[in-house]
GUVO-883305 format. One line per 8 residues: number of its first residue (from 0); for each residue x, y, z of C-alpha. Coordinates in Angstrom, 1 decimal, m for minus. Layout:
BEGIN
NUM	X Y Z | ... .
END
This chain:
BEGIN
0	14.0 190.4 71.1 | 12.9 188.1 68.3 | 8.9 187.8 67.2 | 7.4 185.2 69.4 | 9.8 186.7 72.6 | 7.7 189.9 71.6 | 4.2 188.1 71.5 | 5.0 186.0 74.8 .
8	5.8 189.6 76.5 | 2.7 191.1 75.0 | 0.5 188.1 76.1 | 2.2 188.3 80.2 | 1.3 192.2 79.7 | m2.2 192.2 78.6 | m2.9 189.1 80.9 | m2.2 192.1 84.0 .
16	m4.3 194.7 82.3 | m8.2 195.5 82.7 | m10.6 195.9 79.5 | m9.7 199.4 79.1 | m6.2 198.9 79.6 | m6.1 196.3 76.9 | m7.4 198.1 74.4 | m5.5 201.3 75.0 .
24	m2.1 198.9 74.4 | m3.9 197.5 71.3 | m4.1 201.1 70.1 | m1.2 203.0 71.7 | 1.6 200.5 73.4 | 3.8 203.9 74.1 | 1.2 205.1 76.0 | 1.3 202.5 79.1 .
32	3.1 203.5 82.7 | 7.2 203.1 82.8 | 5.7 199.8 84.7 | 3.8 198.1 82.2 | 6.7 199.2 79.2 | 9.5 197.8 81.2 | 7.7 195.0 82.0 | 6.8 194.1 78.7 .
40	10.7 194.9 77.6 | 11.6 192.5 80.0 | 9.4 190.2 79.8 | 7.8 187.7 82.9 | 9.6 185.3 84.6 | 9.4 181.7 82.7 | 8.2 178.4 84.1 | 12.2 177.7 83.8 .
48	13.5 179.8 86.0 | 10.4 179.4 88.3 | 11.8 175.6 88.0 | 15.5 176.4 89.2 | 14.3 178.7 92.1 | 11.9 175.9 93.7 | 14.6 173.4 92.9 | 17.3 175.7 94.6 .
56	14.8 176.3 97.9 | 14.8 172.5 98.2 | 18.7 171.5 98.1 | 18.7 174.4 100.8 | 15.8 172.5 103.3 | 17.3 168.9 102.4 | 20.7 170.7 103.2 | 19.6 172.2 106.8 .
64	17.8 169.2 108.0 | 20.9 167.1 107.3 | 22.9 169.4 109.6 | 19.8 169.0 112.4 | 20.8 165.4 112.2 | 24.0 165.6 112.3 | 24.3 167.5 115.3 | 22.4 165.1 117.2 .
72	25.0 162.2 116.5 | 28.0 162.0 118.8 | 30.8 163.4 117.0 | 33.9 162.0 116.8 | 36.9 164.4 117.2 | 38.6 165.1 114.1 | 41.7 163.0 113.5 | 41.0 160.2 116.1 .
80	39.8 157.2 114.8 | 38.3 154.9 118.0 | 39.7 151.2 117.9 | 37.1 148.3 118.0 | 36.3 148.2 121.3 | 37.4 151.5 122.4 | 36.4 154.6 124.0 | 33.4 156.1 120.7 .
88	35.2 159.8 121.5 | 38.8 158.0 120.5 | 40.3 159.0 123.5 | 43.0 156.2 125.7 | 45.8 154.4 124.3 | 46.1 152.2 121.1 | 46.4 149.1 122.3 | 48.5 146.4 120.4 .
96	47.7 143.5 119.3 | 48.5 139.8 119.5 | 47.6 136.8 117.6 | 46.5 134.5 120.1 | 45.0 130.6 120.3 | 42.0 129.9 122.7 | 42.2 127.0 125.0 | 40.2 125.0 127.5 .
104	41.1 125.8 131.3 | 39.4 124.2 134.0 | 40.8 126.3 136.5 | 38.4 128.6 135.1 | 35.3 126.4 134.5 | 35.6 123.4 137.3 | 33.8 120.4 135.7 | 31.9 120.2 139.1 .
112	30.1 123.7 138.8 | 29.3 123.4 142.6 | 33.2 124.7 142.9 | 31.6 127.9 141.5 | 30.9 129.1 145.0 | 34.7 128.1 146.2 | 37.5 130.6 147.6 | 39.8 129.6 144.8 .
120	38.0 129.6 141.5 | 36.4 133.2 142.5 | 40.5 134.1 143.2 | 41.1 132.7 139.8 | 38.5 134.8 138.1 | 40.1 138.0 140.2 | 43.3 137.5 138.0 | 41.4 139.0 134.7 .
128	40.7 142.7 136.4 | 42.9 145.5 136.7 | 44.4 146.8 139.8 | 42.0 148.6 142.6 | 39.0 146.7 141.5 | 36.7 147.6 144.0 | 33.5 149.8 144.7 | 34.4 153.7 144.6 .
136	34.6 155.9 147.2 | 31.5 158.5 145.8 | 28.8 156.4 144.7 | 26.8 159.0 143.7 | 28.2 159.0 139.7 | 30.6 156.7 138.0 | 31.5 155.3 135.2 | 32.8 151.4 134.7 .
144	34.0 149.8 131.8 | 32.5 146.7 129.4 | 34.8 144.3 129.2 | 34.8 143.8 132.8 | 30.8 144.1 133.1 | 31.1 141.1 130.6 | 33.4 139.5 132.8 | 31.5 139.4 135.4 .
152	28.0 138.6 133.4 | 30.1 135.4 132.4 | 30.7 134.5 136.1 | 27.4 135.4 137.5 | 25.9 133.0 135.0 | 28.3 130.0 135.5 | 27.2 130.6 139.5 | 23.5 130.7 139.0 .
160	24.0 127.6 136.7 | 26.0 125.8 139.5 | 23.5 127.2 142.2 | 20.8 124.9 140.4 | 22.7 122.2 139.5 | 23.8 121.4 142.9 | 20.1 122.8 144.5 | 21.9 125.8 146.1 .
168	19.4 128.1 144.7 | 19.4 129.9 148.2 | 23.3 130.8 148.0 | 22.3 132.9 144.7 | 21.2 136.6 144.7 | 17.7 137.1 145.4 | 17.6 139.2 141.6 | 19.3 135.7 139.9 .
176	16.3 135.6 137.1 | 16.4 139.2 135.7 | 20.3 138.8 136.3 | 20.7 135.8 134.4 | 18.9 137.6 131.8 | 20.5 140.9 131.8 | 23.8 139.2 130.7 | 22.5 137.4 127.7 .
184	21.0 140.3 126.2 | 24.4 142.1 127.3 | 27.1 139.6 125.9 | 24.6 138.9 122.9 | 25.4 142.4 121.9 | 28.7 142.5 123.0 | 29.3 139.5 120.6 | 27.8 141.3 117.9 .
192	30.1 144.8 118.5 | 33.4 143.4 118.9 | 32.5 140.5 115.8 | 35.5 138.2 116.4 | 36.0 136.7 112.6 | 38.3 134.3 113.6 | 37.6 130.6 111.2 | 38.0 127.7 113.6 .
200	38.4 124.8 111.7 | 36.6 121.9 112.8 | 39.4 118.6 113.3 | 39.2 114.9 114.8 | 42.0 116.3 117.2 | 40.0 118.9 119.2 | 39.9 118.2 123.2 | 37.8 116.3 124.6 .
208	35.3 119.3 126.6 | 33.0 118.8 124.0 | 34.3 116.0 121.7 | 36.0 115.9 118.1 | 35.0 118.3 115.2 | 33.9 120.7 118.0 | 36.4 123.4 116.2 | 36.2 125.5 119.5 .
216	39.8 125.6 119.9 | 41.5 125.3 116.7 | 41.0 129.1 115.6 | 43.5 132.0 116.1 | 42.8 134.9 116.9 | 43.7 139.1 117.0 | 43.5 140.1 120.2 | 44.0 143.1 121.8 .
224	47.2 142.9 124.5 | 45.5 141.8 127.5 | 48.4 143.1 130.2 | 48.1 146.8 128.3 | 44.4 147.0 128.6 | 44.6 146.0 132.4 | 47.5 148.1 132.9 | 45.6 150.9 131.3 .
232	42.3 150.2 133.4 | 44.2 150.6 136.3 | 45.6 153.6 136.1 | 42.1 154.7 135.3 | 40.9 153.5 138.5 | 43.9 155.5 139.8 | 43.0 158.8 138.7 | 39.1 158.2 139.4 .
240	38.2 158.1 135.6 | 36.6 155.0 136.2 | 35.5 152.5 138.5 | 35.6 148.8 137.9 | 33.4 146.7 140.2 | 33.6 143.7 141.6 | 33.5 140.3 139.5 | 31.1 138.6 141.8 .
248	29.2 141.8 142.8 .
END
């Protein structure tokens, strides 16, 4: 132990000591307890190590908090990454992919929205769900799916627009308002998670729904294999994993 090592140790010592104490290591240092020599031989702990201990102690808290957190996410199993627009736990098929370009079909969306409320264009919308579409047997607990609750916001909405274009207000569900609004807020977000980055260039040659330079048309698109992912809901429906309702229910 070098000089000032041996004053620092002396200084910690006395600092522990009463009057008489003090004066008795002034005189005598040999004569002090086992406790106050090998104290002194070892000297107090420094503002150093104090330092690395509360700096320790910390990492430790920051570290279990982290794991409080993390265990109230939903965890993902390892080694099963979810597609875009998949099932969050991973689980069901990877679904392949097209490249595919969007086009106007009337069949669809009758320029006289009255037609909304015919036989055929509800039959035409029935083509885009799966097989055993339907309301379940036990209505107690079920699960559907998005896509087709987006489907059937889209149609809703096209038949409460008709219902008031044509004053046919009464033919629409008595709930049409909070309906109506339901399914913006729904496809808003739907919009947002599946983030379709297709460019769509704008051209002098788009149709004629809404006039040239639209660009609505011109894009293309990855797309998920529509006939696997109905093929896939229905077997879901099959095995009662799922149920998928109505499109104009």
């Amino acid at each position: 132990m070098d000089e000032r090592e041996e004053l620092r140790s002396s200084t910690e010592v006395e600092s522990l000591m009463g009057d008489e104490e003090k004066q008795q290591w002034r005189r005598h240092p040999s004569s002090l307890s086992p406790h106050f020599r090998k104290f002194s031989e070892r000297g107090a702990p420094t503002s150093s190590h104090r330092w690395i201990i509360s700096t320790v102690l910390q990492v430790v808290i920051i570290g279990l908090v982290g794991l409080l957190l993390l265990r109230e996410q939903p965890q993902i199993p390892t080694g099963e990454a979810p597609q875009v627009g998949g099932d969050f736990n991973g689980k069901g098929p990877t679904i392949d992919t097209t490249i595919l370009k969007f086009n106007a079909d009337y069949s669809f969306v009758p320029l006289n929205a009255t037609r909304f409320f015919d036989n055929d264009v509800l039959e035409q919308w029935k083509t885009m769900m799966p097989a055993g579409t339907g309301w379940g047997t036990d209505l107690s607990k079920f699960s559907t799916t998005s896509m087709t609750h987006q489907l059937h916001c889209i149609f809703m909405m096209a038949r409460i627009y008709a219902g008031f274009s044509s004053g046919s207000v009464s033919s629409l569900p008595t709930d049409y308002n909070s309906h109506y609004l339901h399914c913006v807020d729904y496809l808003r977000q739907g919009v947002m998670c599946s983030a379709d980055l297709a460019t769509e260039p704008h051209k002098d040659t788009d149709p004629d729904d809404n006039g040239p330079l639209d660009g609505s048309w011109a894009g293309l698109h990855v797309c998920k294999d529509y006939g696997q992912v109905t093929k896939y809901l229905g077997q879901q429906i099959s095995d009662g994993v799922r149920v998928v309702l109505p499109i104009d229910d």
